[in-house]
Each structure stands twice: as C-alpha cells, then as structure tokens.
PDB file with one MODEL, atoms N, CA, C and O in Angstrom:
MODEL        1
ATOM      1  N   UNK A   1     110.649  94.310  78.841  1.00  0.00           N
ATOM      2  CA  UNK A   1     110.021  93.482  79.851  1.00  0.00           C
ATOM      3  C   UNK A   1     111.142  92.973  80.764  1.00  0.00           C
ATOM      4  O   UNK A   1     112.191  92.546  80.281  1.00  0.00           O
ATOM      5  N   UNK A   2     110.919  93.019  82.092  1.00  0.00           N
ATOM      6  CA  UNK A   2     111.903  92.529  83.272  1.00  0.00           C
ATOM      7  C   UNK A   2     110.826  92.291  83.883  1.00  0.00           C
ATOM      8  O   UNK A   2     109.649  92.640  83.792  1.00  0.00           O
ATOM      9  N   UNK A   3     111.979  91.051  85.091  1.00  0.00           N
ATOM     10  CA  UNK A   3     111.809  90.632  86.034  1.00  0.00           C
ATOM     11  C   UNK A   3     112.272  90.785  87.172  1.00  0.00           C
ATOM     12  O   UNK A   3     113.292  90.098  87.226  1.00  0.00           O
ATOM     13  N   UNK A   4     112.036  91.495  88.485  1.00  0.00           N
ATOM     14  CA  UNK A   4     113.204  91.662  89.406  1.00  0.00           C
ATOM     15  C   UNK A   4     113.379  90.295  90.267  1.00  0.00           C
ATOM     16  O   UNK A   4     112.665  89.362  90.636  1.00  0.00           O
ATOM     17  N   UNK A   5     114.646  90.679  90.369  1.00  0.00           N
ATOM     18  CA  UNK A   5     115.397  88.959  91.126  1.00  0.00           C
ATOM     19  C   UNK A   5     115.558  89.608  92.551  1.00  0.00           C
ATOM     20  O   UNK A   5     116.227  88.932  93.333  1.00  0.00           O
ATOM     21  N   UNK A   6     115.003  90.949  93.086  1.00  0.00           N
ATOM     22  CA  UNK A   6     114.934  90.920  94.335  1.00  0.00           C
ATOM     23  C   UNK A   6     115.909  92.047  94.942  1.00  0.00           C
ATOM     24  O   UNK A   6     115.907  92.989  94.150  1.00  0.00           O
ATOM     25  N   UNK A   7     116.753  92.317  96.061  1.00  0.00           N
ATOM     26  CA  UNK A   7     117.156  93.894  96.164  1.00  0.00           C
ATOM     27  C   UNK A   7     118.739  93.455  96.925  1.00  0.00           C
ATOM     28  O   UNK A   7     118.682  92.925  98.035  1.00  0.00           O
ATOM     29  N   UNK A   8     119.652  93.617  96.501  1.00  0.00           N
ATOM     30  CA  UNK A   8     121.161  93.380  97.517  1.00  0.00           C
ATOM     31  C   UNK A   8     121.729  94.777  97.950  1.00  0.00           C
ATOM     32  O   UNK A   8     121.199  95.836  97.616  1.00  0.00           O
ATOM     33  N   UNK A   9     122.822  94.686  98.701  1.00  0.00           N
ATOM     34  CA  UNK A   9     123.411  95.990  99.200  1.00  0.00           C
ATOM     35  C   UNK A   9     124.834  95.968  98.224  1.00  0.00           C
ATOM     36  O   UNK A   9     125.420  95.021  97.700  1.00  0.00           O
ATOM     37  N   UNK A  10     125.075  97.216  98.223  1.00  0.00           N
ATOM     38  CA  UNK A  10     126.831  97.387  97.693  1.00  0.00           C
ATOM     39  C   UNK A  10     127.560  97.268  99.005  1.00  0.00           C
ATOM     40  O   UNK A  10     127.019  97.081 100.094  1.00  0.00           O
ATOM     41  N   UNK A  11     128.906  97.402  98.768  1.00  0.00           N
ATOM     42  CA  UNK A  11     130.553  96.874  99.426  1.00  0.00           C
ATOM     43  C   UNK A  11     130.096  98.337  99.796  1.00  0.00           C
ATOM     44  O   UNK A  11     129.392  99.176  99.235  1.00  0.00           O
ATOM     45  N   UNK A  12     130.729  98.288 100.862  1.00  0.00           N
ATOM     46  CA  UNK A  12     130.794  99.724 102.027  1.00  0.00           C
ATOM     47  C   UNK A  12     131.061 100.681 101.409  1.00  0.00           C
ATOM     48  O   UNK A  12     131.665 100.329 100.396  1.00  0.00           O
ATOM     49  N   UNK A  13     130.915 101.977 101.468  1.00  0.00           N
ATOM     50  CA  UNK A  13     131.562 103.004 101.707  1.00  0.00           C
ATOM     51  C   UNK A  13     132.157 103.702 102.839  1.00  0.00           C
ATOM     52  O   UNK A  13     131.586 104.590 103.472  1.00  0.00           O
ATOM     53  N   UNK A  14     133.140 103.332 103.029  1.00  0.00           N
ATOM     54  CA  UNK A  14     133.709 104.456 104.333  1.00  0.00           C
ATOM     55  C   UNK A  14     133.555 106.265 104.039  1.00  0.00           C
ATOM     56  O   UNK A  14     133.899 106.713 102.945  1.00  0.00           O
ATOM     57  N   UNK A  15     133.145 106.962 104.866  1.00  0.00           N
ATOM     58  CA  UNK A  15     133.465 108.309 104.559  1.00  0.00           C
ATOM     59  C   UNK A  15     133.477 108.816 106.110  1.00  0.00           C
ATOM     60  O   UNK A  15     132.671 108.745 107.037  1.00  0.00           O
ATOM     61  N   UNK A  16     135.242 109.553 105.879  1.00  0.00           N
ATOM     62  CA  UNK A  16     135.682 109.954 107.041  1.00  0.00           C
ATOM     63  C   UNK A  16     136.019 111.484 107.061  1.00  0.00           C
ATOM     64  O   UNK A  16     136.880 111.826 106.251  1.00  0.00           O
ATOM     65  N   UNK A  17     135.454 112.503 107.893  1.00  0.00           N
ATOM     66  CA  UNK A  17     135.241 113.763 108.246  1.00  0.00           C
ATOM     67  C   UNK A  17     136.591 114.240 109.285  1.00  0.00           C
ATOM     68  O   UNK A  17     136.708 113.886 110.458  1.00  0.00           O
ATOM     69  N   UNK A  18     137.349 114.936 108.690  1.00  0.00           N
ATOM     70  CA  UNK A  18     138.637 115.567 109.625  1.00  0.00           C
ATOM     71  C   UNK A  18     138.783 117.033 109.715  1.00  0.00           C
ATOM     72  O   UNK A  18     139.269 117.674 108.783  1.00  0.00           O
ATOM     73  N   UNK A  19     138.521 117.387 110.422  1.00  0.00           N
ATOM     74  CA  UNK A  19     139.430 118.700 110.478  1.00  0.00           C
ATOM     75  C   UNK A  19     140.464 118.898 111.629  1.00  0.00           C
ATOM     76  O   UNK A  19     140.472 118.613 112.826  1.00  0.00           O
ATOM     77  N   UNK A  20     141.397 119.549 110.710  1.00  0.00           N
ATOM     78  CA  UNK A  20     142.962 119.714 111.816  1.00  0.00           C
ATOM     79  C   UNK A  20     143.034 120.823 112.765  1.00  0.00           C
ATOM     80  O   UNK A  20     142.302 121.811 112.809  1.00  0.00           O
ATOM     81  N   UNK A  21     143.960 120.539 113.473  1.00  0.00           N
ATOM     82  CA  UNK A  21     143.805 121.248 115.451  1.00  0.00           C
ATOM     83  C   UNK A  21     142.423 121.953 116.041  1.00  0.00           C
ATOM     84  O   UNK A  21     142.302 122.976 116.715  1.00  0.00           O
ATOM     85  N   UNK A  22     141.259 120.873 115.453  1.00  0.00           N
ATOM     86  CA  UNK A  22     140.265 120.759 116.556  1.00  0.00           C
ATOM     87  C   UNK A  22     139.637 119.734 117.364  1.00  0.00           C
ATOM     88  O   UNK A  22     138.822 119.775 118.286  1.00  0.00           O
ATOM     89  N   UNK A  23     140.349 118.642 116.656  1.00  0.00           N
ATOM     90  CA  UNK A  23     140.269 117.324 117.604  1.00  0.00           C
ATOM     91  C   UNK A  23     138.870 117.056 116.986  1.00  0.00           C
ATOM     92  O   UNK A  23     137.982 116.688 117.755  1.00  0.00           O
ATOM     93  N   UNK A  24     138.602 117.202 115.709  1.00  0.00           N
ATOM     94  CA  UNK A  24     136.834 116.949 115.201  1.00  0.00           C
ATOM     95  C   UNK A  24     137.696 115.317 114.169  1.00  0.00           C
ATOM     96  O   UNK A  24     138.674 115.187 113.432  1.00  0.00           O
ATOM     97  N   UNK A  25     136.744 114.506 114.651  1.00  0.00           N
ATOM     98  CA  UNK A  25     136.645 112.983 113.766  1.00  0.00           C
ATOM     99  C   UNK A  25     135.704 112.700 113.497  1.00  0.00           C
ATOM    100  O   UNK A  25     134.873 112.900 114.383  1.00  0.00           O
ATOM    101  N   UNK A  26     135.136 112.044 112.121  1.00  0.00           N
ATOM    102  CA  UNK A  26     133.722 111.803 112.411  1.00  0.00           C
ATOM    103  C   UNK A  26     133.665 110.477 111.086  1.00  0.00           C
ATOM    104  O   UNK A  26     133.848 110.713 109.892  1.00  0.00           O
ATOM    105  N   UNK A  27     133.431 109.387 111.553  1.00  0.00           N
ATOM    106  CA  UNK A  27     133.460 107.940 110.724  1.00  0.00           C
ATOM    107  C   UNK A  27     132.004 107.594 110.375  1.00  0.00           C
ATOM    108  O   UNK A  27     131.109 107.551 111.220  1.00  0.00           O
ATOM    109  N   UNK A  28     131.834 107.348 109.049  1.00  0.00           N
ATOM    110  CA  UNK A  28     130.422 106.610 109.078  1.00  0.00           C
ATOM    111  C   UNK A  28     130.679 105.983 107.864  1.00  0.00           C
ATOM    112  O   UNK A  28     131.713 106.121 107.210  1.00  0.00           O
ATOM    113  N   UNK A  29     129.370 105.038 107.466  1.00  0.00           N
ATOM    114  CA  UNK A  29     129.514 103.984 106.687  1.00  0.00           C
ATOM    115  C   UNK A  29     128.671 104.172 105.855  1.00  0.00           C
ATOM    116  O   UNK A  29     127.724 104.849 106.255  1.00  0.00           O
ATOM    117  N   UNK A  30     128.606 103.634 104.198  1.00  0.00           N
ATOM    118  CA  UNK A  30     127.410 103.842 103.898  1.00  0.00           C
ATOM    119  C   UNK A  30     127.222 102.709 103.236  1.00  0.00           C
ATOM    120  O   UNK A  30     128.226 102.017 103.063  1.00  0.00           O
ATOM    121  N   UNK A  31     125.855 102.198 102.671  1.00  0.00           N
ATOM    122  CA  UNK A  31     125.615 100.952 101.738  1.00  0.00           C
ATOM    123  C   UNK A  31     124.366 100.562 100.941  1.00  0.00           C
ATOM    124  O   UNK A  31     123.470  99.846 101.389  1.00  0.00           O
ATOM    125  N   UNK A  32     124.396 101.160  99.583  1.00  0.00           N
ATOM    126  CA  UNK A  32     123.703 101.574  98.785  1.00  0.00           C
ATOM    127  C   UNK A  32     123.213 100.739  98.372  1.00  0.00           C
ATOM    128  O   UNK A  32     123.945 100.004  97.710  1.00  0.00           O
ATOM    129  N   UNK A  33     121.408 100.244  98.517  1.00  0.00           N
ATOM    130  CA  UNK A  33     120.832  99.317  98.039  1.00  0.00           C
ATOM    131  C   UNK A  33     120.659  99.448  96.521  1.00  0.00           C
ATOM    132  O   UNK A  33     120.771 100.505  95.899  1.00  0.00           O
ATOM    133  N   UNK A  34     120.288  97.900  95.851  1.00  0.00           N
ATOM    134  CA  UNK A  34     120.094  98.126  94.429  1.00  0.00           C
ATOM    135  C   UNK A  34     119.351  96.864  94.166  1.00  0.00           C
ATOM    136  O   UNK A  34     119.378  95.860  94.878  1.00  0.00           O
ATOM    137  N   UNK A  35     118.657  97.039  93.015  1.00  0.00           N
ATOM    138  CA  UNK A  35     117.670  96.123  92.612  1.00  0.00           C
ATOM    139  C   UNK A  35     118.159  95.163  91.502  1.00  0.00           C
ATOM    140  O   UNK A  35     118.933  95.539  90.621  1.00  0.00           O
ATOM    141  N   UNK A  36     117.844  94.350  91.555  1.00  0.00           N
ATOM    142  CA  UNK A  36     118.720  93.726  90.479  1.00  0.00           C
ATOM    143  C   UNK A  36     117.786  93.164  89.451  1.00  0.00           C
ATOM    144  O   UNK A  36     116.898  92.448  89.913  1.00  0.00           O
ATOM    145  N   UNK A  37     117.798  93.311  88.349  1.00  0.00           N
ATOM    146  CA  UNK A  37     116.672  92.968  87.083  1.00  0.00           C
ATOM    147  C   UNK A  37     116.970  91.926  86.490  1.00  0.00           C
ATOM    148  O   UNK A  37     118.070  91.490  86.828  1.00  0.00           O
ATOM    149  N   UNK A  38     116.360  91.254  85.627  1.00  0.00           N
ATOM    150  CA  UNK A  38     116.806  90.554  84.448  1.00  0.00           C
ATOM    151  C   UNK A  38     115.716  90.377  83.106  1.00  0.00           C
ATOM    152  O   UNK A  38     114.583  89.919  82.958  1.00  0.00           O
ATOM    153  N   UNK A  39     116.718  90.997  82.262  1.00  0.00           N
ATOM    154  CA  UNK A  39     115.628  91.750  80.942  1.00  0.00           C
ATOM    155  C   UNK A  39     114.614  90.047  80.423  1.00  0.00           C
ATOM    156  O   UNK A  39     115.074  88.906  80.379  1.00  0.00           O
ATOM    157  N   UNK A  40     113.635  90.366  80.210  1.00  0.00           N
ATOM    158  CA  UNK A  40     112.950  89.109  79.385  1.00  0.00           C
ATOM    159  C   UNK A  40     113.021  89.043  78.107  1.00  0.00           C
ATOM    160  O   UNK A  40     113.167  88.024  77.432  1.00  0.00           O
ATOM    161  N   UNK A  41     112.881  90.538  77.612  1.00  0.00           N
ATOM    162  CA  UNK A  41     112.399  90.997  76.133  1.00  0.00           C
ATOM    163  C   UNK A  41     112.418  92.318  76.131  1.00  0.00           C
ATOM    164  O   UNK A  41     112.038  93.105  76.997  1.00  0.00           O
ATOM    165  N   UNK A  42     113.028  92.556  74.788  1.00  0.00           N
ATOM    166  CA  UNK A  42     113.190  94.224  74.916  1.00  0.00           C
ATOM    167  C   UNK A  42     111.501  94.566  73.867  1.00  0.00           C
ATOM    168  O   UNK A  42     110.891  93.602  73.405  1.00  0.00           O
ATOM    169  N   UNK A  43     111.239  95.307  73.757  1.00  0.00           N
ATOM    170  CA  UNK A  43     110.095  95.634  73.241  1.00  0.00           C
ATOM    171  C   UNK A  43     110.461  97.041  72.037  1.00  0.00           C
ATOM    172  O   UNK A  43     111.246  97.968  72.233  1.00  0.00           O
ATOM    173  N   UNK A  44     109.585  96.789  70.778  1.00  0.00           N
ATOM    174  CA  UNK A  44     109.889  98.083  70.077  1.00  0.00           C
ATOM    175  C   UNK A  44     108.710  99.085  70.494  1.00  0.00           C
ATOM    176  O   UNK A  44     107.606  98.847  70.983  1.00  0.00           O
ATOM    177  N   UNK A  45     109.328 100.291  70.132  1.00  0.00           N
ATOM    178  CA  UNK A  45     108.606 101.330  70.368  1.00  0.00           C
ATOM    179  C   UNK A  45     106.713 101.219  69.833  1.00  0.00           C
ATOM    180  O   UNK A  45     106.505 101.268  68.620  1.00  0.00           O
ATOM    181  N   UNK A  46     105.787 101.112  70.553  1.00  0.00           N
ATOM    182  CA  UNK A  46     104.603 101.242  70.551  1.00  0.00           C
ATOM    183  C   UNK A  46     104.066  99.679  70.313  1.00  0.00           C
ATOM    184  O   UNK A  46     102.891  99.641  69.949  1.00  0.00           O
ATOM    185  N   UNK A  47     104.569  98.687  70.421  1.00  0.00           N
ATOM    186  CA  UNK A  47     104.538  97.121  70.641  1.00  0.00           C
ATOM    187  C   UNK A  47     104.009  97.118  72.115  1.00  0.00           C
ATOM    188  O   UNK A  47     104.491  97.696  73.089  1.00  0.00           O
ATOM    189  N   UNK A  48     102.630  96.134  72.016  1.00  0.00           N
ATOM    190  CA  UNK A  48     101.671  96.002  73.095  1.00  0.00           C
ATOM    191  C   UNK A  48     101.928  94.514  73.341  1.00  0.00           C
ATOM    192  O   UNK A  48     101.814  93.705  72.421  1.00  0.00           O
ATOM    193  N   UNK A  49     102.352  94.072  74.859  1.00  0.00           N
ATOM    194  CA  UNK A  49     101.735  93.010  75.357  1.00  0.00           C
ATOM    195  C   UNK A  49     101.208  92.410  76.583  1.00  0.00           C
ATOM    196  O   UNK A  49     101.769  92.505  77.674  1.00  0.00           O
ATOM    197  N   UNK A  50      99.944  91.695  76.334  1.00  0.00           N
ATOM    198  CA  UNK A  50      99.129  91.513  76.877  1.00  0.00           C
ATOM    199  C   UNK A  50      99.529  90.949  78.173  1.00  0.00           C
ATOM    200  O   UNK A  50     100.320  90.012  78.067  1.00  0.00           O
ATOM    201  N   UNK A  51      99.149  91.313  79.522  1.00  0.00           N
ATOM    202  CA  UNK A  51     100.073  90.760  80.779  1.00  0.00           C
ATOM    203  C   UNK A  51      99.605  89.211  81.051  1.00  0.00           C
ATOM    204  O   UNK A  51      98.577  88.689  80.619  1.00  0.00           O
ATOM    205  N   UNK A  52     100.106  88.909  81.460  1.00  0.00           N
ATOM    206  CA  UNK A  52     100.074  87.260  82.278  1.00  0.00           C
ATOM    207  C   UNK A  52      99.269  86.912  83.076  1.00  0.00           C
ATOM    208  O   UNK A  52      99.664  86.982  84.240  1.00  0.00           O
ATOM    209  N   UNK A  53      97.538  86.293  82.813  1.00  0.00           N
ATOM    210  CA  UNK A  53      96.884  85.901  83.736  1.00  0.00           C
ATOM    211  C   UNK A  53      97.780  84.631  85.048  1.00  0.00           C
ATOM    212  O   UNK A  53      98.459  83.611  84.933  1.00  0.00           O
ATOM    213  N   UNK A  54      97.092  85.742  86.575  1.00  0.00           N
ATOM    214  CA  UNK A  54      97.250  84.143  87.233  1.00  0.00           C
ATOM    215  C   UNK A  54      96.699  83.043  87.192  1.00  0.00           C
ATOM    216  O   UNK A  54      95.777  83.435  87.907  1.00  0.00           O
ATOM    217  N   UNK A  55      96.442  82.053  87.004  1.00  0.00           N
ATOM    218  CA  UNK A  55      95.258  81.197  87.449  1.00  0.00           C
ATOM    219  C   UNK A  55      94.555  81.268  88.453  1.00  0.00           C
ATOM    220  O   UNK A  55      95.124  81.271  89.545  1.00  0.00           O
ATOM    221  N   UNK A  56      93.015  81.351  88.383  1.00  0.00           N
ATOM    222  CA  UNK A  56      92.545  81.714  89.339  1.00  0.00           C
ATOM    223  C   UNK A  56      91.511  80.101  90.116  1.00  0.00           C
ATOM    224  O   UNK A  56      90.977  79.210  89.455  1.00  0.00           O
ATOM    225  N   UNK A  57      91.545  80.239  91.669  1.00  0.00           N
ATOM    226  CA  UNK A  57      91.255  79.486  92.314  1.00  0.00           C
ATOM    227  C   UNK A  57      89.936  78.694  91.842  1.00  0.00           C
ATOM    228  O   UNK A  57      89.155  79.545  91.418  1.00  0.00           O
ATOM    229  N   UNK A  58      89.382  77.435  91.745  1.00  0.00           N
ATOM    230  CA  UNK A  58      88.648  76.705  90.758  1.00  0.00           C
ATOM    231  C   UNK A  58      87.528  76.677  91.829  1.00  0.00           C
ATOM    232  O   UNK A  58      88.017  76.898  92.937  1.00  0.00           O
ATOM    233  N   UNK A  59      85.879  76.434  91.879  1.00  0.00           N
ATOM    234  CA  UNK A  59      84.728  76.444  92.479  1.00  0.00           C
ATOM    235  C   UNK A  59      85.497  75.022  93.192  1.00  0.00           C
ATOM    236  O   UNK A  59      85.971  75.042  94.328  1.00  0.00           O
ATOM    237  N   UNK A  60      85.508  74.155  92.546  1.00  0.00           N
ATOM    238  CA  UNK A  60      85.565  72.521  92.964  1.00  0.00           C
ATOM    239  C   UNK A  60      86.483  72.717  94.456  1.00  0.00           C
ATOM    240  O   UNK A  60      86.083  72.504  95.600  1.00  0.00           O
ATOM    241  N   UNK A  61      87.598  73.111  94.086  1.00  0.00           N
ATOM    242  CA  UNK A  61      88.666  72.984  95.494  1.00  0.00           C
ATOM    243  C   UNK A  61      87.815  74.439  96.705  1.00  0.00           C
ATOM    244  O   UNK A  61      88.009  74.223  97.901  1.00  0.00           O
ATOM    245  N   UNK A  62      87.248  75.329  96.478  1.00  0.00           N
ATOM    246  CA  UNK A  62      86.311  76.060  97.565  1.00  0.00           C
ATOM    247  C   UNK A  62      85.130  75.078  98.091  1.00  0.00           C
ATOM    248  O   UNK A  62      84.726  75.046  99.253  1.00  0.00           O
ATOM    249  N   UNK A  63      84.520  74.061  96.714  1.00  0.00           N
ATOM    250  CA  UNK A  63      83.601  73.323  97.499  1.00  0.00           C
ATOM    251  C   UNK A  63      83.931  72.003  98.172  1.00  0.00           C
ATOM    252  O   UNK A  63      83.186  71.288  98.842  1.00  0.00           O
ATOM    253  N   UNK A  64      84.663  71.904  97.987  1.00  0.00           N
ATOM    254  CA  UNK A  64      85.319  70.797  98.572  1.00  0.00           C
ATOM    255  C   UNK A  64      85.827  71.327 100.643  1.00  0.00           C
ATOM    256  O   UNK A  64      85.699  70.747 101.721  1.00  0.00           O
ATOM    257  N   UNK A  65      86.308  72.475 100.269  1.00  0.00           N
ATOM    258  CA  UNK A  65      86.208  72.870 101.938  1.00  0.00           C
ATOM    259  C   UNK A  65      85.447  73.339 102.711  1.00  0.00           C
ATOM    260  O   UNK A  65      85.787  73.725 103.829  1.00  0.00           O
ATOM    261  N   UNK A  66      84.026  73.403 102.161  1.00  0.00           N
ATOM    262  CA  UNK A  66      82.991  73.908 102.639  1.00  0.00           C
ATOM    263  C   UNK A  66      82.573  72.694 103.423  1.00  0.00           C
ATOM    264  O   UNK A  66      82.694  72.778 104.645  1.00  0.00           O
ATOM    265  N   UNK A  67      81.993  71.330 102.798  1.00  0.00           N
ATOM    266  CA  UNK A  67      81.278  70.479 103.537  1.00  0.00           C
ATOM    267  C   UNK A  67      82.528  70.339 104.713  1.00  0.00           C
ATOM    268  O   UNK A  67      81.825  70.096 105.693  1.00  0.00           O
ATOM    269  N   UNK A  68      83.805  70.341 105.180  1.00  0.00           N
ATOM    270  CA  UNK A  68      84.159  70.306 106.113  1.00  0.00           C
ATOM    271  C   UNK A  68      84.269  71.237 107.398  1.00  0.00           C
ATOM    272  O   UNK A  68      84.600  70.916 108.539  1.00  0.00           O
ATOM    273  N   UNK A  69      83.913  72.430 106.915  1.00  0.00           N
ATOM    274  CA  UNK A  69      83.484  73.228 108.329  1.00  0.00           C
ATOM    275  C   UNK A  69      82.400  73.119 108.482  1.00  0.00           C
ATOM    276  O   UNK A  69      81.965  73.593 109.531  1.00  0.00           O
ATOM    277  N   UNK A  70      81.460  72.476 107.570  1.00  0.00           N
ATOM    278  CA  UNK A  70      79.942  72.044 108.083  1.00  0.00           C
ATOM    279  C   UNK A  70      79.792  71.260 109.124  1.00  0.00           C
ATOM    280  O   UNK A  70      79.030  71.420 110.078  1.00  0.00           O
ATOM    281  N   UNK A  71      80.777  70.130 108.858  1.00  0.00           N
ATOM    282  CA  UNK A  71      80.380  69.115 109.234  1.00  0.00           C
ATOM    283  C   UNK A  71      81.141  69.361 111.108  1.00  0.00           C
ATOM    284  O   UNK A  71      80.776  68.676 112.063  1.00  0.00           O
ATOM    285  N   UNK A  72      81.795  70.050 111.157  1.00  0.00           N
ATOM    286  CA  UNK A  72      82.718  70.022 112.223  1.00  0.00           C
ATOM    287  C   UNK A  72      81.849  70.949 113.083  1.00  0.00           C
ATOM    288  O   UNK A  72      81.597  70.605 114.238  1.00  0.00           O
ATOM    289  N   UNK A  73      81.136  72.692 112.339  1.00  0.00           N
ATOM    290  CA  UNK A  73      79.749  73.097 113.220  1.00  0.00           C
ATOM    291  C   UNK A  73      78.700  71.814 113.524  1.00  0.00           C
ATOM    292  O   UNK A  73      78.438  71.732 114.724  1.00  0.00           O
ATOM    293  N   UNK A  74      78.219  71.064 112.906  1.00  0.00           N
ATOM    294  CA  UNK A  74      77.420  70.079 113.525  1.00  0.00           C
ATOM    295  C   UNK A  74      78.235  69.582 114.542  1.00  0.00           C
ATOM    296  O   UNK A  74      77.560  69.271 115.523  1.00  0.00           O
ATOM    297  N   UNK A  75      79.042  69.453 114.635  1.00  0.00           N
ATOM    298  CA  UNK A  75      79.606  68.258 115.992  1.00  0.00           C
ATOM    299  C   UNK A  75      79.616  69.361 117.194  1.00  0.00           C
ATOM    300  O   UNK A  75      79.160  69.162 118.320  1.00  0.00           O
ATOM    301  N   UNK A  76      80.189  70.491 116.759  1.00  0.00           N
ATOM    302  CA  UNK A  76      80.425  71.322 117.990  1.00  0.00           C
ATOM    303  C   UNK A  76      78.857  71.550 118.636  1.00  0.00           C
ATOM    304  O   UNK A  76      78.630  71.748 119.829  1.00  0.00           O
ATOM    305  N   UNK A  77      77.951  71.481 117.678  1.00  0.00           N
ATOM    306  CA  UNK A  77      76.515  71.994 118.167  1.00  0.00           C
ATOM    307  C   UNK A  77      76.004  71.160 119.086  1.00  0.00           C
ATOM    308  O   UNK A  77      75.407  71.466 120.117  1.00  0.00           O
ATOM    309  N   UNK A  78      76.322  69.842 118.574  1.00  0.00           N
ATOM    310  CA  UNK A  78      75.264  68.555 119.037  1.00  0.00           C
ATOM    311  C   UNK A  78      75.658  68.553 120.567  1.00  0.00           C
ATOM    312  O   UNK A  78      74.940  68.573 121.566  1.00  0.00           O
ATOM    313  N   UNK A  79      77.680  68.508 120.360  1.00  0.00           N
ATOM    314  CA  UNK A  79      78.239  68.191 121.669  1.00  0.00           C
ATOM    315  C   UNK A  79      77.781  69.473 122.740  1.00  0.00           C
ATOM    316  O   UNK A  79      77.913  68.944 123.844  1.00  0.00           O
ATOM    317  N   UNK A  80      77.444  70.490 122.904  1.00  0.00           N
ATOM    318  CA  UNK A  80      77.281  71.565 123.411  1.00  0.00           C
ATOM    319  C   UNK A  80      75.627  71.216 124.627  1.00  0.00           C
ATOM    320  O   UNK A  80      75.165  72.125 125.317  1.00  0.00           O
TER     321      UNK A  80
ENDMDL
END
C-alpha cells in the first residue's frame, strides 16, 4: 500500500552532439520526471484490504441549501 506525495523533476542532464571538421554542435537538456511514493504497508501475498470509504455528503447540509435558493427565486419573481 502507497501513497503518492506528488511528481518532481531530476538535476539536468546535459547531452552534447559533436562531430569534427563539420562545424555540427548540437546542445540539449534533459529532465526526467519521477513520482515520489511513500510505502504505508507492505502486504503479504494474497492479503485483501478493504479500501477507504470517503464520507459522503449528509441530506441535512443539501437541505439546508435548498430553502435558500427558494427563497431568493421568490424575491426575484415578486420584484419582476
């Protein structure tokens, strides 16, 4: 089991292209992304676990924002 902590770059690579008595140069850079983990728990072979509910959003706090776009269509109606 991991967690990723998100994605950084590596320290440059220079790689420089020469060939002699043709006047050919050729500079470029490179910089190899990587992910960076951090183990939670190692798990044995055929060991099941169950994933992590989110909590899910409660009726009370949806009804609670309902009577306020009600109430704000009534005003727009009346004033109209």
């Amino acid at each position: 089991m991991a967690k990723s902590l998100g994605e950084q770059k590596d320290d440059k690579i220079i790689v420089f292209k020469y060939k002699n008595k043709v006047r050919y140069r050729n500079k470029t850079g490179h910089r190899q992304i990587h992910t960076r983990l951090m183990i939670d728990k190692i798990l044995k072979p055929g060991e099941v676990v169950e994933p992590v509910k989110k909590p899910r959003r409660t009726r009370k706090k949806a009804a609670e924002a309902e009577p306020i776009a009600e109430e704000t269509k009534e005003v727009t109606e009346s004033g109209s």
